[in-house]
PDB file of N, CA, C and O in Angstrom:
ATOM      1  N   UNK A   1       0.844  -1.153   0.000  1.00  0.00           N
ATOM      2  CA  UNK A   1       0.000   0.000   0.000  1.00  0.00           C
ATOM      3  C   UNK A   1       0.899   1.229   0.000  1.00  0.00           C
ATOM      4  O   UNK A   1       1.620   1.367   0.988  1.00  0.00           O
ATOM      5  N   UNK A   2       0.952   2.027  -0.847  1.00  0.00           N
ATOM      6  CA  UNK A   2       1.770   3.487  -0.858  1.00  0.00           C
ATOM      7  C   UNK A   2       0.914   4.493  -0.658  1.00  0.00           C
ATOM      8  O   UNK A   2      -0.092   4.557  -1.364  1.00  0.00           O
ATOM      9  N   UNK A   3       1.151   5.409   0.294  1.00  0.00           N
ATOM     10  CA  UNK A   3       0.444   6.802   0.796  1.00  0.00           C
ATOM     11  C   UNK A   3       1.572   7.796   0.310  1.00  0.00           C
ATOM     12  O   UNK A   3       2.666   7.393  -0.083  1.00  0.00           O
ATOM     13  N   UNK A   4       1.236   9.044   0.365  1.00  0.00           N
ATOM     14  CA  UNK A   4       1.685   9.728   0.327  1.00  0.00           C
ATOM     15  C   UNK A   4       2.160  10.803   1.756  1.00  0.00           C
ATOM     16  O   UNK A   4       2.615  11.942   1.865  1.00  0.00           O
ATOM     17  N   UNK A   5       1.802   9.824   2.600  1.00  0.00           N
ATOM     18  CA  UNK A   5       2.161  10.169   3.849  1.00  0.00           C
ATOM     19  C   UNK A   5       3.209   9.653   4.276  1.00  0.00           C
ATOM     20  O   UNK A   5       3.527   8.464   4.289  1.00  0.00           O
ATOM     21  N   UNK A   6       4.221  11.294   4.929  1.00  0.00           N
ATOM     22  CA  UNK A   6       5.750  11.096   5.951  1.00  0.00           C
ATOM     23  C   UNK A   6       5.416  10.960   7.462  1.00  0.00           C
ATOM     24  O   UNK A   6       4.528  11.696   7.894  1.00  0.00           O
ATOM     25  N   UNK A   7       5.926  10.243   8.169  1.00  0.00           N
ATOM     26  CA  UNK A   7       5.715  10.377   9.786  1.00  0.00           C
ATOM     27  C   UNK A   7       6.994  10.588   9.859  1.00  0.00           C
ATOM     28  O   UNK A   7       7.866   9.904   9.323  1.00  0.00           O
ATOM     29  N   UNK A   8       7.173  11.736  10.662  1.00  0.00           N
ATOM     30  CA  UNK A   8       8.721  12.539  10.838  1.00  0.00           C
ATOM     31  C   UNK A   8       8.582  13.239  12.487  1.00  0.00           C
ATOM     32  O   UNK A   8       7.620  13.860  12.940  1.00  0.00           O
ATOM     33  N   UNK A   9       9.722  12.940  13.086  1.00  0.00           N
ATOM     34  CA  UNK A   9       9.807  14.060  14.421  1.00  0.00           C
ATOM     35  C   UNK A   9      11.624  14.526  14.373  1.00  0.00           C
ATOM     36  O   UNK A   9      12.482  14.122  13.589  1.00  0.00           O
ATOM     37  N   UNK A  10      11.698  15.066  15.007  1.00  0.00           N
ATOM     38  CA  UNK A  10      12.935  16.295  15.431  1.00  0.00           C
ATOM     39  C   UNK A  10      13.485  16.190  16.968  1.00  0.00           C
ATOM     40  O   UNK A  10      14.020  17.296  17.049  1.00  0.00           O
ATOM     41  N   UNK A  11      13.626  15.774  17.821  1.00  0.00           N
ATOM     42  CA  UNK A  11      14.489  15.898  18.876  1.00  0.00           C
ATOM     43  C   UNK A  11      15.908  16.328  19.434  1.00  0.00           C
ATOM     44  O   UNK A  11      17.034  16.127  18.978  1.00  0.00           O
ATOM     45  N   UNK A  12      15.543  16.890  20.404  1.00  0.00           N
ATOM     46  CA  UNK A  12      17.204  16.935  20.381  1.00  0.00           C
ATOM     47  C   UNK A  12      18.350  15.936  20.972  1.00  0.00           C
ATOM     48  O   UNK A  12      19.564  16.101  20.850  1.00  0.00           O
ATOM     49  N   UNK A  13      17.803  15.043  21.529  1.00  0.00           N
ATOM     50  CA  UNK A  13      18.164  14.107  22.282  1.00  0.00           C
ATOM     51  C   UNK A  13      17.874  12.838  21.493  1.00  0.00           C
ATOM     52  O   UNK A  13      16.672  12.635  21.320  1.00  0.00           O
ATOM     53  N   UNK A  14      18.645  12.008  21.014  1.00  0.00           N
ATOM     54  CA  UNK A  14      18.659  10.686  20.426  1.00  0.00           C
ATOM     55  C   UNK A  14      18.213   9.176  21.247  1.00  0.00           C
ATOM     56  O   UNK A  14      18.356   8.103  20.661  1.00  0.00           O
ATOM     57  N   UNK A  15      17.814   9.231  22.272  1.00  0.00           N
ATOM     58  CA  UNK A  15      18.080   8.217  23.041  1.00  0.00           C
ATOM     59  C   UNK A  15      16.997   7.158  22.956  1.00  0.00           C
ATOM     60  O   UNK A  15      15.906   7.633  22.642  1.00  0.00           O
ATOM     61  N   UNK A  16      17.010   6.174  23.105  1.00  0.00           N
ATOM     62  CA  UNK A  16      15.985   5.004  23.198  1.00  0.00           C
ATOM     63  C   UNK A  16      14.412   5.167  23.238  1.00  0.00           C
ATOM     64  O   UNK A  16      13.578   4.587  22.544  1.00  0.00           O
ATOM     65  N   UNK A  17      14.184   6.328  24.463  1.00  0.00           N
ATOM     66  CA  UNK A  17      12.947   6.683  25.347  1.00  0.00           C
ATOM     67  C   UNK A  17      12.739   7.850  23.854  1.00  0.00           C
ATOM     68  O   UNK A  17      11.681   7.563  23.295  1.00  0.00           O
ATOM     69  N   UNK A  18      13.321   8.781  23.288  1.00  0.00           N
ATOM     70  CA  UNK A  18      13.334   9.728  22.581  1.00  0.00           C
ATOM     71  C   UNK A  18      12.392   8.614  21.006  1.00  0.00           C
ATOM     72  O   UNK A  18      11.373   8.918  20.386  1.00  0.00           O
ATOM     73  N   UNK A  19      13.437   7.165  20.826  1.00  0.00           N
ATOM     74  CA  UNK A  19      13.035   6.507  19.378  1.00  0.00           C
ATOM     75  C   UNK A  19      11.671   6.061  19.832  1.00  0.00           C
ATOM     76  O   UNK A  19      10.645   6.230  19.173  1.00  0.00           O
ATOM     77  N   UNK A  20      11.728   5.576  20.811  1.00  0.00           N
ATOM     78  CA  UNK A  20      10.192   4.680  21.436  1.00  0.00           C
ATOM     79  C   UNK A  20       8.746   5.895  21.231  1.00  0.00           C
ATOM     80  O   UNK A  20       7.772   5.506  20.585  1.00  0.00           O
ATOM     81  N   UNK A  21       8.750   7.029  21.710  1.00  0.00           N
ATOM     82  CA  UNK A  21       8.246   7.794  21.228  1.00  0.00           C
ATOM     83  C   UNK A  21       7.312   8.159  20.136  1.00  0.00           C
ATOM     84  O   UNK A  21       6.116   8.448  20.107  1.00  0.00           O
ATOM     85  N   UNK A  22       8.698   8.001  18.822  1.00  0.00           N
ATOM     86  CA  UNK A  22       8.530   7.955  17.335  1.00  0.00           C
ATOM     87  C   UNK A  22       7.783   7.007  17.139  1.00  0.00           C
ATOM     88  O   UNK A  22       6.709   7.259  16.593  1.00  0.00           O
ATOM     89  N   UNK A  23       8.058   5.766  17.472  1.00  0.00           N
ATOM     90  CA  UNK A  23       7.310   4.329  17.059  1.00  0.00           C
ATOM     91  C   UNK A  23       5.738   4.565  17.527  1.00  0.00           C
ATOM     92  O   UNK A  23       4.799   4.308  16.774  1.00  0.00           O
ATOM     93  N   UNK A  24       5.598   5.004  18.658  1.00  0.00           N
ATOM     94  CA  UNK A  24       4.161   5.121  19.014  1.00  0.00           C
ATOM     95  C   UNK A  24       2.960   5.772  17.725  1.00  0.00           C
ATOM     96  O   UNK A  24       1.951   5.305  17.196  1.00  0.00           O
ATOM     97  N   UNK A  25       3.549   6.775  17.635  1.00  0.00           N
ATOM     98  CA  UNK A  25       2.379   7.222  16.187  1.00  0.00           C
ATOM     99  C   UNK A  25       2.612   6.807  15.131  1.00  0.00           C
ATOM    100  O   UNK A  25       1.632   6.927  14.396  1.00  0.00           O
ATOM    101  N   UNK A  26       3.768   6.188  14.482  1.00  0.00           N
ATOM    102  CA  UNK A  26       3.908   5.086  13.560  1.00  0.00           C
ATOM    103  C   UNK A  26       2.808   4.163  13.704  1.00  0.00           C
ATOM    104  O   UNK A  26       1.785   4.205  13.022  1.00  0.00           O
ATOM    105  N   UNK A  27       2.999   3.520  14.407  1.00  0.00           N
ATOM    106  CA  UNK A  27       1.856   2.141  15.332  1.00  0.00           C
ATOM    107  C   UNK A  27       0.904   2.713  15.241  1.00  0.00           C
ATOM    108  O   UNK A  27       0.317   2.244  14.266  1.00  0.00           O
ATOM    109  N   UNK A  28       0.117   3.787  15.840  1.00  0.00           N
ATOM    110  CA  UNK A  28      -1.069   4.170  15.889  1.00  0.00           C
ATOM    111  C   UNK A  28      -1.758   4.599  14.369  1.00  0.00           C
ATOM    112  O   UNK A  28      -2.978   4.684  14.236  1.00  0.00           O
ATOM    113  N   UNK A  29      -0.802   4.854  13.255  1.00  0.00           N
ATOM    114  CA  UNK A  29      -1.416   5.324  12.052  1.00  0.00           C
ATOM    115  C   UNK A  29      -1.504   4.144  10.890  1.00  0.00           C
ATOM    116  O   UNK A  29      -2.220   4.134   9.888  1.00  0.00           O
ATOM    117  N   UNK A  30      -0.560   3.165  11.336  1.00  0.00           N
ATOM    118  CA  UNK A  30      -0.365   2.198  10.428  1.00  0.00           C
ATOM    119  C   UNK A  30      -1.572   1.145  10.729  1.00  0.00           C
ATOM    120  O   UNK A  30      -1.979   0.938  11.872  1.00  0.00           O
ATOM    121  N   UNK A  31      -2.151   0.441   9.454  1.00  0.00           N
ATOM    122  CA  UNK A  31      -3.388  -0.477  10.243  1.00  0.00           C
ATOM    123  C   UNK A  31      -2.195  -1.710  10.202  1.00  0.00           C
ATOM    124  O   UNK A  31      -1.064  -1.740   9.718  1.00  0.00           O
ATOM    125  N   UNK A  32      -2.921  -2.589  10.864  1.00  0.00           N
ATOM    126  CA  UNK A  32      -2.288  -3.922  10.794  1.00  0.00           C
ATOM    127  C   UNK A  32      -1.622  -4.745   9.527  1.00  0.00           C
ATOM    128  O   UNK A  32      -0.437  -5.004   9.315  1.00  0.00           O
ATOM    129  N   UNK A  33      -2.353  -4.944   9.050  1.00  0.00           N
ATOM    130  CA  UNK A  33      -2.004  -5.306   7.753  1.00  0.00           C
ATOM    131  C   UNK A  33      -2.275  -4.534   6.576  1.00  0.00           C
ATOM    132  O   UNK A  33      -3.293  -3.845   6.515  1.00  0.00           O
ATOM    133  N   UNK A  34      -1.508  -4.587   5.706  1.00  0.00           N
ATOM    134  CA  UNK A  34       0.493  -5.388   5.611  1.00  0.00           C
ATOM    135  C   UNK A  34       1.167  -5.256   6.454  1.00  0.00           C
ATOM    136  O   UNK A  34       0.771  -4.182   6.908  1.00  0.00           O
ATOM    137  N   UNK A  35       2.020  -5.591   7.107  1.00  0.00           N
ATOM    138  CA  UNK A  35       3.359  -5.330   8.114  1.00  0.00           C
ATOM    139  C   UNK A  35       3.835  -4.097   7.366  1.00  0.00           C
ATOM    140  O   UNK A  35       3.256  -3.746   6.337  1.00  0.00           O
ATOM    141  N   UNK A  36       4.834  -3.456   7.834  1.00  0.00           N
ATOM    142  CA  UNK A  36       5.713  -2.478   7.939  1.00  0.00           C
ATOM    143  C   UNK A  36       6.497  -2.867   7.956  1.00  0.00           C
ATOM    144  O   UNK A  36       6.360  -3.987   8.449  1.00  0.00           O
ATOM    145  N   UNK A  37       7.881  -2.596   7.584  1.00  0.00           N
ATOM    146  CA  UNK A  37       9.408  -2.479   7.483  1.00  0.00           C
ATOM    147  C   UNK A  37       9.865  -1.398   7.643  1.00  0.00           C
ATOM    148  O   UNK A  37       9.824  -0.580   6.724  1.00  0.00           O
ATOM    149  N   UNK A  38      10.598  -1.006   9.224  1.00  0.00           N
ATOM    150  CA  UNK A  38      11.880  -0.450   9.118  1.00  0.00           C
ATOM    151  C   UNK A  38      13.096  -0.549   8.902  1.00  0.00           C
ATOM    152  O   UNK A  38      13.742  -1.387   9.531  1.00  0.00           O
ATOM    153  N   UNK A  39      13.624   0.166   8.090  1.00  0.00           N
ATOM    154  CA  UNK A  39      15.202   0.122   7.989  1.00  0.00           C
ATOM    155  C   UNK A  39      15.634   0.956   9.119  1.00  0.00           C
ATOM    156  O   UNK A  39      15.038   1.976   9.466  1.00  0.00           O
ATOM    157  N   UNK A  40      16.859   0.414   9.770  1.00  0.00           N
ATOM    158  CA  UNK A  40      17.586   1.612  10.616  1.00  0.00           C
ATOM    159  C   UNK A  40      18.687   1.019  10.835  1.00  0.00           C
ATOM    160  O   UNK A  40      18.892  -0.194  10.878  1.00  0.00           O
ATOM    161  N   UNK A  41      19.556   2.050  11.003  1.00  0.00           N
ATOM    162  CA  UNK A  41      20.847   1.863  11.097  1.00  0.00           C
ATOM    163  C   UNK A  41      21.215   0.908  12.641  1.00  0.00           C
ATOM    164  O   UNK A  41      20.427   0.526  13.507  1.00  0.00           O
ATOM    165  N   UNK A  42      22.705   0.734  12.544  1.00  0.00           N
ATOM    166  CA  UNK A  42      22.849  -0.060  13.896  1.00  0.00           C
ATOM    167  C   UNK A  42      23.620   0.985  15.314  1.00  0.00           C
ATOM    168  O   UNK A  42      24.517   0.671  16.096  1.00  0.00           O
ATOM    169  N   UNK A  43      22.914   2.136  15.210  1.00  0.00           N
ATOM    170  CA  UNK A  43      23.014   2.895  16.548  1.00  0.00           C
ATOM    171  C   UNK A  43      22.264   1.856  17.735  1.00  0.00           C
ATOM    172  O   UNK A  43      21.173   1.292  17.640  1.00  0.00           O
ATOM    173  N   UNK A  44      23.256   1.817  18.881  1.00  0.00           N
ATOM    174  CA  UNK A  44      22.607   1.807  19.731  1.00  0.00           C
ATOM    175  C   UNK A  44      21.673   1.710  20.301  1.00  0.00           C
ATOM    176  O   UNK A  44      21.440   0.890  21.189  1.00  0.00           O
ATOM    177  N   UNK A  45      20.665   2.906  19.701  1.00  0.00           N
ATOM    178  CA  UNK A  45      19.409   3.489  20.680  1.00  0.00           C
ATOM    179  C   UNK A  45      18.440   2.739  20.098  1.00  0.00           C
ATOM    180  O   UNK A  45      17.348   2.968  20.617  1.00  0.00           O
ATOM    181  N   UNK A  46      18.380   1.518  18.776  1.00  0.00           N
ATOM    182  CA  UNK A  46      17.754   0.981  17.833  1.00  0.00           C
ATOM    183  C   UNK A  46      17.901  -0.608  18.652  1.00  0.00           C
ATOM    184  O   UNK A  46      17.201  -1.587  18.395  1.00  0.00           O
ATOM    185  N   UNK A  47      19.036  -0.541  19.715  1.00  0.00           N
ATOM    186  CA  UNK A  47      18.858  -1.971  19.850  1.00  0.00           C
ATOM    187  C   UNK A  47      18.914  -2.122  21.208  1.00  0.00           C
ATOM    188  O   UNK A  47      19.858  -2.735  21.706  1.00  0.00           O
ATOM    189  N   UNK A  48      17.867  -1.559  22.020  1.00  0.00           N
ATOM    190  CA  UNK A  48      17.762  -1.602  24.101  1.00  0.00           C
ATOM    191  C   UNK A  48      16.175  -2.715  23.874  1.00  0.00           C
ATOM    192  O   UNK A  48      15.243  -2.737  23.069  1.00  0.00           O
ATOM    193  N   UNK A  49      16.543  -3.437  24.967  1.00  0.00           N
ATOM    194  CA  UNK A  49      15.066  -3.669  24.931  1.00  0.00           C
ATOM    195  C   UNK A  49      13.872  -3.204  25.277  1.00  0.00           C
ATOM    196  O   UNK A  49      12.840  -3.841  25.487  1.00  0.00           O
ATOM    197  N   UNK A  50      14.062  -2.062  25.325  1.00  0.00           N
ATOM    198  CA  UNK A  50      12.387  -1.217  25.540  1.00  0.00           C
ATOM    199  C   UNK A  50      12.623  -1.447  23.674  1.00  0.00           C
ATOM    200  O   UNK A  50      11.808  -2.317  23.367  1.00  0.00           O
ATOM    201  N   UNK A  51      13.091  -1.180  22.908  1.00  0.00           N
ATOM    202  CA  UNK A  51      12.515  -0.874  21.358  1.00  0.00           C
ATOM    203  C   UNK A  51      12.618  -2.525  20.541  1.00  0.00           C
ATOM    204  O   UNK A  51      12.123  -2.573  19.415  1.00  0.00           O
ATOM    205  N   UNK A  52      13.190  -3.708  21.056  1.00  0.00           N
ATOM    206  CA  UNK A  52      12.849  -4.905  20.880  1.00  0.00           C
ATOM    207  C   UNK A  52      12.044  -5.241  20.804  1.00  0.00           C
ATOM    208  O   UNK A  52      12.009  -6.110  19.933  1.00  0.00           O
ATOM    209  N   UNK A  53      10.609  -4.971  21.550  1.00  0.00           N
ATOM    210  CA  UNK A  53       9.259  -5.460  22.059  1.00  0.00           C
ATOM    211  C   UNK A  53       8.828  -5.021  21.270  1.00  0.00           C
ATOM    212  O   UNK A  53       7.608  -5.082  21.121  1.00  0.00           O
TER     213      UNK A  53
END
């Protein structure tokens, strides 16, 4: 399914609690199906287990 919709935020702080955040209105706008795919790099803040779950 392609939208023409960006989900984007700005912080100044990078940290785990900062990405977890982001994911929340991702999740909330996306319906269930199809799955989603993120790409992301291998920072850190991409791999705590609060953002595993």
């Amino acid at each position: 399914m392609k939208t023409d919709k960006l989900i984007g935020e700005c912080d100044r702080r990078h940290r785990s609690v900062e990405f977890g955040k982001f994911l929340g209105p991702i999740d909330a706008a996306v319906p269930q199906r199809p799955d989603v795919h993120l790409v992301l790099d291998n920072y850190g803040t991409h791999k705590t287990p609060m953002i595993q779950r």
